[in-house]
Wavefront OBJ file of the C-alpha trace (Angstrom):
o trace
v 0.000 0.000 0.000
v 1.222 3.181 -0.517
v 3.159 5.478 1.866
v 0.431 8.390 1.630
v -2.791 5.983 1.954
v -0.672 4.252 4.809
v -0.268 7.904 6.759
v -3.882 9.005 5.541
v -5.223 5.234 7.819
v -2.959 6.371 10.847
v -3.809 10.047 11.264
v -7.923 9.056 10.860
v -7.316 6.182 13.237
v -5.097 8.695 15.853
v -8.188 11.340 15.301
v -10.745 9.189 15.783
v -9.512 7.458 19.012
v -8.605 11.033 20.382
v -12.100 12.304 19.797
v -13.620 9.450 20.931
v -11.602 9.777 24.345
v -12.055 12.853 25.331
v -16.020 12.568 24.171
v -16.133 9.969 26.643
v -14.474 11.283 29.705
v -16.455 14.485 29.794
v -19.765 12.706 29.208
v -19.148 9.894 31.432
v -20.870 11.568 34.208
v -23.764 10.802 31.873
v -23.271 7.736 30.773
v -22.363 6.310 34.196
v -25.444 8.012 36.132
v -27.453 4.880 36.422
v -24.373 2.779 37.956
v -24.004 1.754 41.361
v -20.663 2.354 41.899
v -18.101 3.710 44.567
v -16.705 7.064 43.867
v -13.410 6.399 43.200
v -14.081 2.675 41.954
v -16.055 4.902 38.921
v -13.659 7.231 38.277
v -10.800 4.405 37.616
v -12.774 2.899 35.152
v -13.527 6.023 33.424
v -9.687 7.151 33.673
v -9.020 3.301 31.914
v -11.231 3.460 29.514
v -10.169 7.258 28.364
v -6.347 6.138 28.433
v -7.198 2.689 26.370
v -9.257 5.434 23.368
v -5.881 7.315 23.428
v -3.455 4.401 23.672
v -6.099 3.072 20.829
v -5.123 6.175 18.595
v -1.211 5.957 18.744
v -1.541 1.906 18.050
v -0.315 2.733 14.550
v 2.737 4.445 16.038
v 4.153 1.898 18.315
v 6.942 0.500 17.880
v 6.680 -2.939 16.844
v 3.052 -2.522 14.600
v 4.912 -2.846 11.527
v 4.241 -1.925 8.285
v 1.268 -2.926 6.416
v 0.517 -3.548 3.043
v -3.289 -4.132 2.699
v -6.425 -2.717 4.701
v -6.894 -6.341 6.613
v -2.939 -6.467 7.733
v -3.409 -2.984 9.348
v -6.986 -4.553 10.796
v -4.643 -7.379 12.103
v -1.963 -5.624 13.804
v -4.787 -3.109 15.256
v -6.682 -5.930 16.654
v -3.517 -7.590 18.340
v -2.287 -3.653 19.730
v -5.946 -3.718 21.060
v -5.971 -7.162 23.155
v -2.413 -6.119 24.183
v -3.791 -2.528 25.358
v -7.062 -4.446 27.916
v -4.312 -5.595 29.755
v -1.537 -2.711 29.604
v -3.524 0.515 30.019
v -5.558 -0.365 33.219
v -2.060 -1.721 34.588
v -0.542 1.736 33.824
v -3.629 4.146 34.782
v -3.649 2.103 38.072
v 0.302 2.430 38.709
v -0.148 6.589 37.785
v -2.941 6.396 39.819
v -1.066 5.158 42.979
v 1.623 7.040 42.329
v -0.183 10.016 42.494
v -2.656 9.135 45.685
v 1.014 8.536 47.381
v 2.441 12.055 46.227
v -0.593 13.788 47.346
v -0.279 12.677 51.281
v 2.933 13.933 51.094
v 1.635 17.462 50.096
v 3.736 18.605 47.477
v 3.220 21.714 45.811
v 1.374 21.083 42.782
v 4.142 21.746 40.389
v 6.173 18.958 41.896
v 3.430 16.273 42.190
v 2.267 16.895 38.281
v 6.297 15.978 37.707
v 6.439 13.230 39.728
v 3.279 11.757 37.794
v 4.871 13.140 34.502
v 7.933 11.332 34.915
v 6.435 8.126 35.527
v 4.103 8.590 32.453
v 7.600 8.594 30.620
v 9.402 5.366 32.325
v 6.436 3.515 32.075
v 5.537 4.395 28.207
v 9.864 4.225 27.839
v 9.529 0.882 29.094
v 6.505 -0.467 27.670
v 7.419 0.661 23.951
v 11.220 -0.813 24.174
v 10.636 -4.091 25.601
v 7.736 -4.237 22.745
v 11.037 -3.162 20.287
v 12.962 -5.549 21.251
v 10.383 -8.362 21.317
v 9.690 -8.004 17.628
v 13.270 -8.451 17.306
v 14.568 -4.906 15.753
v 17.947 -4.125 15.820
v 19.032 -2.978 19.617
v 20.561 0.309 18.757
v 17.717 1.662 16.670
v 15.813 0.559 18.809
v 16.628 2.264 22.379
v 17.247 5.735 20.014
v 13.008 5.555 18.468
v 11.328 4.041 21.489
v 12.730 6.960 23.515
v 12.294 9.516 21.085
v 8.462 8.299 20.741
v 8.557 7.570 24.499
v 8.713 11.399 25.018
v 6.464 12.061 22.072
v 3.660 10.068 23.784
v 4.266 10.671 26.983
v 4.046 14.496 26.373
v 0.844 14.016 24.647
v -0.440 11.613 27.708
v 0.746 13.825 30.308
v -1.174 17.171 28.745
v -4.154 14.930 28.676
v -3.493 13.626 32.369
v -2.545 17.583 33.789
v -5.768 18.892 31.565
v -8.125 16.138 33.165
v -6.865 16.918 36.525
v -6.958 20.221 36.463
v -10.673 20.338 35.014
v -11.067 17.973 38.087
v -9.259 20.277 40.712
v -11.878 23.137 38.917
v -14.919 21.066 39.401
v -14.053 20.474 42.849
v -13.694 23.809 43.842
v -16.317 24.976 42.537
v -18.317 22.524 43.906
v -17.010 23.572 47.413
v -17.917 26.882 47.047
v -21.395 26.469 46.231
v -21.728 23.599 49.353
v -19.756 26.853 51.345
v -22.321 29.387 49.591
v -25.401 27.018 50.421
v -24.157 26.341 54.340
v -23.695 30.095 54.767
v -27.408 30.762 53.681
v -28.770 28.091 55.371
v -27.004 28.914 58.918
v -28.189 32.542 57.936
v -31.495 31.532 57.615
v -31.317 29.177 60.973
v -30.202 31.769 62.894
v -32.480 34.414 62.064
v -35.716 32.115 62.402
v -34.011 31.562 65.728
v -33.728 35.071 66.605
v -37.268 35.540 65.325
v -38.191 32.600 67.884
v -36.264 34.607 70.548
v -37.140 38.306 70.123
v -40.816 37.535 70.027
v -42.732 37.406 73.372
v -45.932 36.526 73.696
v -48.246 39.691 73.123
v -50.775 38.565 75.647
v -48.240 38.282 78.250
v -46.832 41.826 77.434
v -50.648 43.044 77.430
v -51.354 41.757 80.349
v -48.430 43.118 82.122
v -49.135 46.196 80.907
v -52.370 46.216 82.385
v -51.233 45.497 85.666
v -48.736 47.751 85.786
v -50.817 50.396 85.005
v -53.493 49.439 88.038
v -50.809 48.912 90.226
v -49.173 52.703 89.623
v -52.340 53.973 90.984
v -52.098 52.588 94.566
v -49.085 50.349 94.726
v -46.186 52.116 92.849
v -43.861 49.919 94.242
v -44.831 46.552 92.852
v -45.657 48.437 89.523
v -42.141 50.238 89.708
v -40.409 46.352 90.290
v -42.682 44.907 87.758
v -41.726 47.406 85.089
v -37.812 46.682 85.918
v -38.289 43.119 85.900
v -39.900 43.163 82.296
v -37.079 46.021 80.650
v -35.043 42.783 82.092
v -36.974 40.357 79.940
v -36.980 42.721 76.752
v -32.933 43.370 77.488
v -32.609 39.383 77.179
v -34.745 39.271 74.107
v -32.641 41.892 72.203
v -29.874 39.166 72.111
v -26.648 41.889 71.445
v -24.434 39.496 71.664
v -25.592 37.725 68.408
v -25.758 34.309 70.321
v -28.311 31.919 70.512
v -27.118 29.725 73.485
v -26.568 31.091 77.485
v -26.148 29.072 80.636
v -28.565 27.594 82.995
v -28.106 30.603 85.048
v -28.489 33.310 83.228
v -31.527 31.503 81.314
v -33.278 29.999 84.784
v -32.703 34.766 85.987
v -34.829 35.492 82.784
v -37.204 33.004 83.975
v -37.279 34.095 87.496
v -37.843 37.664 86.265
v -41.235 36.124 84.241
v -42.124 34.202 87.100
v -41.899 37.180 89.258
v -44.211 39.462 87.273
v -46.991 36.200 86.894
v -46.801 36.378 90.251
v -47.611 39.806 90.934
v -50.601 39.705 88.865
v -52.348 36.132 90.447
v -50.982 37.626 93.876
v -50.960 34.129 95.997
v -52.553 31.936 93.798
v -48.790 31.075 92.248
v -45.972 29.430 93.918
v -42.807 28.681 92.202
v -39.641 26.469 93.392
v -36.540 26.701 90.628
v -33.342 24.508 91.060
v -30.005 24.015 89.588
v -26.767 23.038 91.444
v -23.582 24.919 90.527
v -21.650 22.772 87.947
v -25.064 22.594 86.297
v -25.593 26.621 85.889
v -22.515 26.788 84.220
v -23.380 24.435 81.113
v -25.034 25.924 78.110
v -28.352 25.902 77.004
v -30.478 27.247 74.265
v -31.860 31.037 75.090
v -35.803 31.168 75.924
v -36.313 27.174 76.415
v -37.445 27.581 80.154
v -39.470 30.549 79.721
v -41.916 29.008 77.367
v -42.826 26.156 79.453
v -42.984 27.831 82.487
v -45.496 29.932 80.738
v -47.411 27.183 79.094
v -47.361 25.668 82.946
v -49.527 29.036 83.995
v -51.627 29.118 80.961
v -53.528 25.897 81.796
v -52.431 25.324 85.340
v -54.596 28.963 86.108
v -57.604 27.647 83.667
v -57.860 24.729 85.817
v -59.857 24.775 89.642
v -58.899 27.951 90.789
v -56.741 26.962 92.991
v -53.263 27.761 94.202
v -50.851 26.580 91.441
v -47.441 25.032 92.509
v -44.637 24.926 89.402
v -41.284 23.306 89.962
v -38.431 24.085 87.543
v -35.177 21.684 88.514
v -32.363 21.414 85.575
v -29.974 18.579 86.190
v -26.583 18.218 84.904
v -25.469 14.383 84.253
v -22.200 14.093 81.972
v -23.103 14.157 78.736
v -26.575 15.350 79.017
v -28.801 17.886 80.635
v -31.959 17.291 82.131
v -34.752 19.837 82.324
v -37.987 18.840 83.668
v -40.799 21.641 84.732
v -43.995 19.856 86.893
v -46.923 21.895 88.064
v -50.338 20.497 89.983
v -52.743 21.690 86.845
v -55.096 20.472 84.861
v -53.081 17.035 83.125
v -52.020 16.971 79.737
v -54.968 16.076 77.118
v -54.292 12.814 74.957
v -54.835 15.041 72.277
v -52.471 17.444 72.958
v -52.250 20.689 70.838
v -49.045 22.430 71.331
v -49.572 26.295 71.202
v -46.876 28.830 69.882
v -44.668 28.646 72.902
v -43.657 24.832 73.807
v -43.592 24.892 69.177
v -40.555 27.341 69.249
v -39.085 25.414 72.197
v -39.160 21.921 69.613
v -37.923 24.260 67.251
v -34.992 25.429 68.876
v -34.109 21.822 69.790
v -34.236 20.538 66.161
v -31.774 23.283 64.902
v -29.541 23.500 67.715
v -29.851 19.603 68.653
v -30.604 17.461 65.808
v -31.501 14.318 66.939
v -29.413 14.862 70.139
v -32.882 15.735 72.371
v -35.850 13.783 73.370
v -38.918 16.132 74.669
v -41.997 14.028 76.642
v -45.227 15.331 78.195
v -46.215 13.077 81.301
v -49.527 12.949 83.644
v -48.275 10.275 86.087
v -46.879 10.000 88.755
v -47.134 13.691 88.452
v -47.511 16.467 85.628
v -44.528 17.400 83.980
v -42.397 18.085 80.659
v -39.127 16.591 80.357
v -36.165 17.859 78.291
v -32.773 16.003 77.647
v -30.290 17.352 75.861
v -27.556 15.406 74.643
v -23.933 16.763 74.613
v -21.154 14.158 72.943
v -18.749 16.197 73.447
v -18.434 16.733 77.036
v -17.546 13.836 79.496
l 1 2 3 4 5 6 7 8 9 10 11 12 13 14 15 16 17 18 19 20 21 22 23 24 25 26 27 28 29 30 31 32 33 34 35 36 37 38 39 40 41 42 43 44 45 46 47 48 49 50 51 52 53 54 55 56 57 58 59 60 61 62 63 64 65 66 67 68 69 70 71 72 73 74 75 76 77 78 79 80 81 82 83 84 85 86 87 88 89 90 91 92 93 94 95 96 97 98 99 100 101 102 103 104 105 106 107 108 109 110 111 112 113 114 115 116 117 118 119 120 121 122 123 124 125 126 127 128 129 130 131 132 133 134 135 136 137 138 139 140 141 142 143 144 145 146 147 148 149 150 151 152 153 154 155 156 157 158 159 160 161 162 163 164 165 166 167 168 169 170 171 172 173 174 175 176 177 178 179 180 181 182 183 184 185 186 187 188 189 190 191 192 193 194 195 196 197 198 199 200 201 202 203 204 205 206 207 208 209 210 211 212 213 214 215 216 217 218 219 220 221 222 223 224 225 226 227 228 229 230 231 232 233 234 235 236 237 238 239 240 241 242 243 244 245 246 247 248 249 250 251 252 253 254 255 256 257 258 259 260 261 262 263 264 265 266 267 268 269 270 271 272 273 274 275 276 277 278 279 280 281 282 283 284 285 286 287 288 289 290 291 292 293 294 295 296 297 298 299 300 301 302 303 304 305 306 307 308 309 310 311 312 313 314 315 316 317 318 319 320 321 322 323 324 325 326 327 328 329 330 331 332 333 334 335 336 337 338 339 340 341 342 343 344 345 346 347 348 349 350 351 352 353 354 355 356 357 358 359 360 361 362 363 364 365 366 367 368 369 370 371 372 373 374 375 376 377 378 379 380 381 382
């Protein structure tokens, strides 16, 4: 066959493996969508496969294919550079492939791991492509002088088409990370200001109703209305949040509580009585901000709708490495099976499913006595 038909079969062939290798790897996201496969389990086949279409389009370049005089002797050699290439190329991808997992832990500058991984494209292609020379039985020094010169030839082209995959990989990953980055900064943005929203609002019949009192009580007992009014710019100065946190201690979050307690107390004169408790080590852990407050309150809503009698709420927080244990009992009117949860003990489940996802149990109890009980679960602390 002639010389320029000969060169015409090898460039197609080189072209068509080429484009066929690089239209693989980027749509083998695509192609491999449906399979079941481990991350980097996928990737090595797609990074074989890619390699075998490229080692596919230099076939008629090796050293040892041989010239050919008719269409089926090129068809011939092809098919036995083919076989030879199932078992060569994954070999080789999976030795690069090492040899670059191993550079990385080492944590080389880029520069220096994509020559590392270069130079063993080159000994292994050197290697392969002379010990293929010499097998065919070509003379020795020819031999060492072309497979190295098409060593580097191939290896150059392998090694732009290993640093251009890798780099598109190193882009895809980055930007990848900054849209999980962009996406965790909204949604902790958005967390924390539906738990400031939970936090800065108080209940408007509470604040009416304080209002109200204090304003009878300035008539005739200025006193009470003057502590009353103090104790709720107290509340409001705890609602405002300045420091931008969403989590206090048991102590400062049981003296917000106290401060409520106090002004309930005022208004129903002796008809509430209210025992809080918390030793030291346990007023020092943390705690989410308004958690007590909203059952205490929930306590007087349908502890006072009850008999009309006197109504006796116990708050007692209880620190037991790694949880905390809040549990609020009054003598009301029980808990109904049916139990709708208003506005108040709803932000409080809230709270815990942000801040403690699935770290918290919550139960409402009848027997032996009334009472909600909070755990909160803290892994890290022993």
């Amino acid at each position: 066959m002639d010389t320029p038909y000969i060169v015409a079969i090898d460039l197609s062939t080189m072209l068509l493996g080429i484009s066929l290798g690089v239209y693989f790897y980027y749509r083998s996201e695509e192609l491999f969508k449906n399979v079941q496969w481990k991350k980097s389990v996928r990737r090595q086949v797609i990074l074989c496969i890619s390699f075998y279409l490229l080692y596919l389009s230099f076939a008629p370049f090796y050293p040892g294919f041989g010239d050919f005089g008719s269409v089926p002797a090129f068809f011939s050699n092809y098919f036995f550079h083919a076989v030879r290439g199932l078992v060569t190329v994954p070999l080789v991808v999976l030795l690069i492939t090492f040899i670059q997992l191993s550079v990385a832990k080492k944590k080389l500058p880029l520069i220096r791991e994509y020559m590392v991984v270069i130079c063993s494209i080159f000994i292994f292609v050197t290697a392969g492509n002379f010990t293929m020379r010499l097998l065919q039985g070509h003379n020795r020094g020819n031999s060492l002088t072309w497979a190295v010169l098409f060593s580097l030839f191939l290896s150059g082209l392998i090694s732009v088409f290993y640093i251009t995959l890798n780099s598109a990989s190193l882009l895809r990953k980055r930007d990848q990370f900054e849209k999980e980055l962009q996406i965790s900064q909204l949604n902790e943005l958005k967390t924390r200001a539906q738990l400031e929203a939970l936090q800065t609002r108080i209940n408007p019949h509470f604040l009416y109703n304080t209002l109200s009192s204090i304003a009878e009580l300035s008539i005739a007992q200025g006193s009470k209305a003057r502590q009353m009014t103090m104790a709720l710019a107290d509340i409001f100065r705890y609602s405002i949040n300045r420091n931008d946190s969403v989590m206090t201690t048991v102590a400062h979050e049981m003296e917000m509580t106290e401060k409520y307690l106090f002004i309930e107390s005022i208004r129903f004169e002796e008809k509430l009585e209210v025992q809080m408790d918390a030793d030291e080590k346990t007023r020092a852990q943390p705690i989410p901000k308004f958690i007590l407050q909203p059952l205490a309150e929930n306590a007087i809503k349908h502890g006072m709708s009850g008999s009309g009698g006197k109504l006796y709420i116990g708050i007692r927080i209880d620190w037991q490495p790694p949880e905390t244990c809040i549990m609020v009992h009054d003598n009301g009117t029980p808990f109904p099976d049916n139990m709708q949860v208003g506005y108040g003990i709803q932000s409080v489940i809230d709270k815990l499913n942000w801040l403690y996802p699935g770290r918290h149990s919550i139960s409402f109890e009848n027997r032996p006595e009334k009472k909600i009980m909070i755990t909160l679960h803290h892994p890290d602390t022993v």
